[in-house]
Backbone as CSV, one residue per row, in Angstrom:
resi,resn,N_x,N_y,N_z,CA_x,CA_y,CA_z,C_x,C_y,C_z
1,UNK,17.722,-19.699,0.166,16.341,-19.232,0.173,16.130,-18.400,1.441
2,UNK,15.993,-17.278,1.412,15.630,-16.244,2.275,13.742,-16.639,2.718
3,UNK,14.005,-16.206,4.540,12.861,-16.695,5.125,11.766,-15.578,4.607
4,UNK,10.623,-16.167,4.527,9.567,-15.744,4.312,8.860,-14.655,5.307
5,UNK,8.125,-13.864,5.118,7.636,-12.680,6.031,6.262,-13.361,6.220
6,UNK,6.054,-12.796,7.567,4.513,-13.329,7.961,3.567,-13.166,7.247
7,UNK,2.771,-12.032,6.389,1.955,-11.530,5.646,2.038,-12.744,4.383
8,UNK,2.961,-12.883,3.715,3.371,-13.785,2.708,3.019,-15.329,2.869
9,UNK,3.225,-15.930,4.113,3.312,-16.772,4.447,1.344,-17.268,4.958
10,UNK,1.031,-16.216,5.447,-0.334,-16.252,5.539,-1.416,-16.185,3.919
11,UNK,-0.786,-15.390,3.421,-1.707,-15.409,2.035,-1.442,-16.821,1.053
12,UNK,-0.400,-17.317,1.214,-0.031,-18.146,0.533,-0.872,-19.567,1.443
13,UNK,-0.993,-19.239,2.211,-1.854,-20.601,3.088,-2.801,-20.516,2.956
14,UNK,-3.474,-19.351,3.013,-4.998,-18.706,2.501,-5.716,-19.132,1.066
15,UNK,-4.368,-18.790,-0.089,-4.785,-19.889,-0.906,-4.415,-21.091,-1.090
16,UNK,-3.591,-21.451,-0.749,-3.676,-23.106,-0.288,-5.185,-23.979,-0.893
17,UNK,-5.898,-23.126,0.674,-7.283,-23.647,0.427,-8.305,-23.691,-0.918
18,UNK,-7.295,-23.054,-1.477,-8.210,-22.795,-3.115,-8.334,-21.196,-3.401
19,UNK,-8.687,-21.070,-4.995,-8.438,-19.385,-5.553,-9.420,-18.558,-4.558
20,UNK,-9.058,-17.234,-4.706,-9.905,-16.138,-3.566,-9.689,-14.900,-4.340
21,UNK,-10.935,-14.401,-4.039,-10.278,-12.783,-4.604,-9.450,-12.116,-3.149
22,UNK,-9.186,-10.718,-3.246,-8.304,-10.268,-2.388,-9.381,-10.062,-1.372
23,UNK,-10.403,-9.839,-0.923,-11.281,-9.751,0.113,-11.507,-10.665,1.151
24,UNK,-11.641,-11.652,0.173,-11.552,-13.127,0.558,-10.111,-13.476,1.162
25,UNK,-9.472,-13.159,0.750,-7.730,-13.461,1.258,-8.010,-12.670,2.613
26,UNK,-8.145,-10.977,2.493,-7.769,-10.243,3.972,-8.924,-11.152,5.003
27,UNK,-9.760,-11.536,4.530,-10.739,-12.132,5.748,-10.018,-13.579,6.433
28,UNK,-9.582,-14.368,5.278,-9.030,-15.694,5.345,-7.644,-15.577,6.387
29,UNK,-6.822,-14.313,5.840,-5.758,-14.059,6.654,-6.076,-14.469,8.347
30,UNK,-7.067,-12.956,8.366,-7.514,-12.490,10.032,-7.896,-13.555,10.628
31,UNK,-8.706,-14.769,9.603,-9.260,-16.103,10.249,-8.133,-16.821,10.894
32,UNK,-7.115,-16.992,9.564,-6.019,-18.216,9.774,-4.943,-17.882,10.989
33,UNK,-4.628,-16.372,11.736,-4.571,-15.694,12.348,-4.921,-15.097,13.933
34,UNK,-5.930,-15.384,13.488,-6.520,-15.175,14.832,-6.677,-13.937,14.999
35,UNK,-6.851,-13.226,13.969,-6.900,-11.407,14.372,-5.697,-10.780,14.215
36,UNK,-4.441,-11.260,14.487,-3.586,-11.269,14.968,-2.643,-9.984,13.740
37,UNK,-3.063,-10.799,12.229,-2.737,-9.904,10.756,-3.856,-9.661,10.489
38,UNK,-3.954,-8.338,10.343,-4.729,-7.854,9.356,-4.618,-6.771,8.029
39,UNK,-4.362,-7.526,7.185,-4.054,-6.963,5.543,-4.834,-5.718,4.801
40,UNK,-3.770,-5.023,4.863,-5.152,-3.540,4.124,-4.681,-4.012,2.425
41,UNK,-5.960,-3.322,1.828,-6.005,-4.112,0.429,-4.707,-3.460,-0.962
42,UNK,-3.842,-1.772,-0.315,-2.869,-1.737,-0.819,-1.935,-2.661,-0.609
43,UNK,-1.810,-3.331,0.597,-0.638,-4.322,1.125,-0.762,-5.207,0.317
44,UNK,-1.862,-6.194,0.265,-2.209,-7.097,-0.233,-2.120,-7.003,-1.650
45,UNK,-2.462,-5.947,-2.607,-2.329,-5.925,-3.837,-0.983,-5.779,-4.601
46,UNK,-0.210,-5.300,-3.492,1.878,-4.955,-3.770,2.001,-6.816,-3.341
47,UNK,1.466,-7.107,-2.519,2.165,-8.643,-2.061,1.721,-9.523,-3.378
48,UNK,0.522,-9.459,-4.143,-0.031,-10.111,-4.938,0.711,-9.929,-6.186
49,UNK,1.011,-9.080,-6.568,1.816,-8.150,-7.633,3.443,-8.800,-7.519
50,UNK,4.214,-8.941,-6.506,5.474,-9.664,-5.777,5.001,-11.138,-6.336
51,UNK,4.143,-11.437,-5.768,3.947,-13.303,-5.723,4.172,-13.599,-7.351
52,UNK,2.833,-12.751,-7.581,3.327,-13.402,-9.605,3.809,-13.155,-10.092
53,UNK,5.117,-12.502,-9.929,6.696,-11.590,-10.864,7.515,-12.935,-10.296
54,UNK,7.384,-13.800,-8.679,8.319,-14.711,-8.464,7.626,-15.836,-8.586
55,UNK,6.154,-16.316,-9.117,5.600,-17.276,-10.314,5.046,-18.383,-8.792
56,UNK,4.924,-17.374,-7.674,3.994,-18.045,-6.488,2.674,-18.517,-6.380
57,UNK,2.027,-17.258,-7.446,0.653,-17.086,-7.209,0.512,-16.879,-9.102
58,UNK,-1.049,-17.250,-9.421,-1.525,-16.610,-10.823,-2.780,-15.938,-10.710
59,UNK,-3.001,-15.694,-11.543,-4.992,-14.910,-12.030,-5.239,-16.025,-11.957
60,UNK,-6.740,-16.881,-11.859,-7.339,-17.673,-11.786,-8.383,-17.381,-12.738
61,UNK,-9.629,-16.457,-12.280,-10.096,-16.179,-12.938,-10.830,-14.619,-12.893
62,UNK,-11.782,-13.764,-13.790,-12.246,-12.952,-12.791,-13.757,-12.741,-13.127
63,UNK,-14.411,-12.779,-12.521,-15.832,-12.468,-12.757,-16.276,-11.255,-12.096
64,UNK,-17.770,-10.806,-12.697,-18.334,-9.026,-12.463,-19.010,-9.386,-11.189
65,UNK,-18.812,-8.461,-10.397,-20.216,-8.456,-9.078,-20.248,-7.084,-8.803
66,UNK,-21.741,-6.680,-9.058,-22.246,-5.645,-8.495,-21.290,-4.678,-9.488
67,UNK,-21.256,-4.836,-10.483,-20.483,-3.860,-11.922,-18.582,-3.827,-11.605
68,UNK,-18.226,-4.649,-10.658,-16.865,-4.367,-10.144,-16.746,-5.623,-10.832
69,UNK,-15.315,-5.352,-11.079,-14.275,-7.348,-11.266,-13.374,-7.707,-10.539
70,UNK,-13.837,-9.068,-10.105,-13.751,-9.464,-9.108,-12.670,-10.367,-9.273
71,UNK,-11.128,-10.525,-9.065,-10.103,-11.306,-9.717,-9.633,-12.015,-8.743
72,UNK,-9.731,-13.342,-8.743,-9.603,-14.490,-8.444,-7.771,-14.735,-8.607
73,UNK,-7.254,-15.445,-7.621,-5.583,-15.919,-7.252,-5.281,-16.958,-6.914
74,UNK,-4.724,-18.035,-7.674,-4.432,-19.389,-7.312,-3.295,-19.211,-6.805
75,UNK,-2.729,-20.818,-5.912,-1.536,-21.114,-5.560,-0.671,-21.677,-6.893
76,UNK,0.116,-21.457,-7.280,1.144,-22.165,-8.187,1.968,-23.734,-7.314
77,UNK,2.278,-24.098,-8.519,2.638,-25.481,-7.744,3.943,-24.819,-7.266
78,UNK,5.100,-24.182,-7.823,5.672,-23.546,-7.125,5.824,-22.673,-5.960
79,UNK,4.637,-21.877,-5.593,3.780,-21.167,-4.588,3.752,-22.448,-2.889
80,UNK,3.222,-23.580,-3.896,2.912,-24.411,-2.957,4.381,-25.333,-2.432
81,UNK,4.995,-25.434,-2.960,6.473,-26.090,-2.525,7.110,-25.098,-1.814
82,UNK,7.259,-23.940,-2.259,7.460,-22.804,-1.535,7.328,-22.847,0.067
83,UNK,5.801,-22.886,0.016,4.992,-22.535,1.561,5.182,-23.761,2.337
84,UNK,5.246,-25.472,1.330,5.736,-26.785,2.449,6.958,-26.073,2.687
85,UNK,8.231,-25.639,2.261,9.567,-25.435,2.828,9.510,-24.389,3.933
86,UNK,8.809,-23.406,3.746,8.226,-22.559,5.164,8.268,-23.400,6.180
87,UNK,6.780,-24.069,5.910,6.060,-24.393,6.875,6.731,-25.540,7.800
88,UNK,7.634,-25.977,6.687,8.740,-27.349,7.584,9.681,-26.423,7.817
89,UNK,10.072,-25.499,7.644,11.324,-24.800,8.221,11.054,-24.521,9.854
90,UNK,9.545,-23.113,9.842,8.852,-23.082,10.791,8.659,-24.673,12.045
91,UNK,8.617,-25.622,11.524,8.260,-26.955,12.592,9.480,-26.809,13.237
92,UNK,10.557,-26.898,12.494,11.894,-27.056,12.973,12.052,-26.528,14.173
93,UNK,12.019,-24.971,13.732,12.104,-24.033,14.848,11.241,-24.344,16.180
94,UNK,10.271,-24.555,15.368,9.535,-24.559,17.280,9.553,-26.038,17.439
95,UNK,9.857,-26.767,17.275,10.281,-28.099,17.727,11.612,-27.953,18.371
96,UNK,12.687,-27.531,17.900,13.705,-26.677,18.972,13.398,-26.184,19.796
97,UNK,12.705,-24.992,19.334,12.299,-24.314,20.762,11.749,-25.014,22.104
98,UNK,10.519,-25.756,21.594,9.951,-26.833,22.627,11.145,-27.871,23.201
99,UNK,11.793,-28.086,22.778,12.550,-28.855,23.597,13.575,-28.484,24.643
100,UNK,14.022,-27.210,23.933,14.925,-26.289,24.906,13.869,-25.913,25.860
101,UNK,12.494,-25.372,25.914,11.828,-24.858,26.887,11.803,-26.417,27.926
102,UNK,11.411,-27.708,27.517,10.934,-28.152,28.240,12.291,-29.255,28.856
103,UNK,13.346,-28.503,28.455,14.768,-28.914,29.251,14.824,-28.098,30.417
104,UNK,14.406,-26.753,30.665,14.690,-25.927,31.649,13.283,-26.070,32.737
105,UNK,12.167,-26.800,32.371,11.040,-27.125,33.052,10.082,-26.297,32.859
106,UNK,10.280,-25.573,31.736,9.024,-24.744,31.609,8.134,-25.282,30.183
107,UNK,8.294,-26.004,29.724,7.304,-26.798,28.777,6.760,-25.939,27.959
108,UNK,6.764,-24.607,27.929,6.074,-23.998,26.903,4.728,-23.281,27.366
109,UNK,4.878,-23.236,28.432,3.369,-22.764,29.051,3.550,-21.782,29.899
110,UNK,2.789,-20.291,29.518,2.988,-18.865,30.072,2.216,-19.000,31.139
């Protein structure tokens, strides 16, 4: 299993929290983030398009606002086993890391 890219890894946590349309995702990103990603809505719609060809993500549902449709993206239970193996891969790493830092006396603190 090839590691996951940051963008990916953020949307997929984004819905975690439950379905979103893509607006809702780029905001959720920048939140979960810290500013740090911020998703333009071609990115996001090629990443969304990726997720449900590899059965990560589905349609949920879509409803009209303001004459537009508004399409809603769940996590798949696959999506979601997915993002625990990330997210425990990710611990790993910086649980290594932290320990090597705080062998040399620097604990992790800039």
């Amino acid at each position: 299993m090839r590691q996951m890219q940051e963008p990916t890894f953020l949307i997929l946590t984004a819905l975690a929290a439950g379905p979103q349309h893509g607006y809702g995702v780029i905001t959720d990103v920048a939140r979960i983030s810290d500013g740090q990603v911020r998703l333009r809505a071609g990115t996001l719609y090629a990443a969304f398009d990726r997720l449900q060809d590899e059965g990560m993500i589905a349609e949920d549902r879509e409803e009209i606002v303001d004459g537009r449709v508004r399409r809603y993206y769940r996590l798949t239970g696959d999506g979601a086993a997915r993002l625990a193996a990330e997210a425990e891969r990710m611990r790993r790493h910086a649980k290594a890391a932290t320990t090597r830092l705080r062998a040399i006396g620097s604990g992790g603190a800039a």
